[in-house]
N, C-alpha and C positions, 0 to 999 in steps of 0.2 A: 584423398580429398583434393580437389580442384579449387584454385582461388582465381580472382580475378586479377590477371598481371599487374593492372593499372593499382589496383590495391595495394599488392604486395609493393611493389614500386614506390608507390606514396609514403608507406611507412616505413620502408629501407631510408628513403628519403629523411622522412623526420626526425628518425633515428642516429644520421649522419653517415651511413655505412654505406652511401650512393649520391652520386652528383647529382642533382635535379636534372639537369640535363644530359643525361647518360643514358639514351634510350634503347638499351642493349636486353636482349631477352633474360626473363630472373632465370634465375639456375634453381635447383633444386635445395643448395641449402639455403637460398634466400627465402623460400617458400616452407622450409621446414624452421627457420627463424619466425618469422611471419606467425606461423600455424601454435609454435611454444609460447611466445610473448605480448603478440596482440591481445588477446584476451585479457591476460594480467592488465595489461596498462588501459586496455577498453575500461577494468573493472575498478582500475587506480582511478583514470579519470572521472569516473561517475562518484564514486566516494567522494572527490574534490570537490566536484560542482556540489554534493548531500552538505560538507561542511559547510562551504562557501553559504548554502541557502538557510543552511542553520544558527552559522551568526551571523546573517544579517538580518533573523529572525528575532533572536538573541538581540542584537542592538535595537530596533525596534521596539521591543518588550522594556528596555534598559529606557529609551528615549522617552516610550510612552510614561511610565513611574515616574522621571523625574518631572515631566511635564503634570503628574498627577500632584505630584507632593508640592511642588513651588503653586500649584493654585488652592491647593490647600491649606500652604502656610498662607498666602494672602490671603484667603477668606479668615484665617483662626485669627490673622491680625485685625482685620474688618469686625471680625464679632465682638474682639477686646474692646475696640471705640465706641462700638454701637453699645454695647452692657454696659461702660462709662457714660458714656453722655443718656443713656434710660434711667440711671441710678444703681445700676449693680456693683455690686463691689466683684472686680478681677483684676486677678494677679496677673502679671506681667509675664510669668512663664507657668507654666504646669496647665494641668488639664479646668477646661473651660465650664462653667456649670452648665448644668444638664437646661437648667431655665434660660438664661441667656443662648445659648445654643439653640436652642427650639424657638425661642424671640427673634434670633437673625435670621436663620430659617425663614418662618414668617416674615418678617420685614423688606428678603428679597423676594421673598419669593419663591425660592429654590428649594428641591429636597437636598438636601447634601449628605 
């Protein structure tokens, strides 16, 4: 199999096993280095960039939730006021009634 010198060269280079500037013809076991290891580390680096895109897919998903939940505690807080000041009786923690819930609803506006 034939490589492109420049190639081989480059990643002798990144490797550390060649000056960058050592413009000396590869020899054959720099080519037969090249031919065993490139690949693997083609196939490391692609795995990395898979992780990399995955959590920061992962944090995205994590950012969006909490940005769901903190506007959803301030509306469960908003519906407590709004059922107090209607005349509903709510408690201060636990699940909201179904009528006041459907009332605030209504009253913004919003499906929630």
């Amino acid at each position: 199999m034939v490589f492109d010198p420049e190639d081989v060269r480059a990643y002798m280079v990144r490797k550390g096993m060649r000056d960058a500037d050592d413009r000396s013809p590869v020899t054959p076991p720099e080519e037969r280095f090249y031919a065993a290891y490139k690949p693997r580390d083609d196939a490391r680096d692609a795995q990395e960039v898979e992780r990399k895109r995955q959590s920061d897919e992962m944090w995205e998903r994590a950012k969006a939730a909490q940005e769901r939940y903190w506007r959803m505690k301030e509306h469960m807080r908003k519906a407590r006021e709004w059922g107090r000041e209607n005349g509903f009786f709510v408690g201060t923690r636990g699940r909201i009634p179904a009528r006041v819930w459907a009332g605030y609803q209504e009253a913004i506006g919003e499906e929630l």
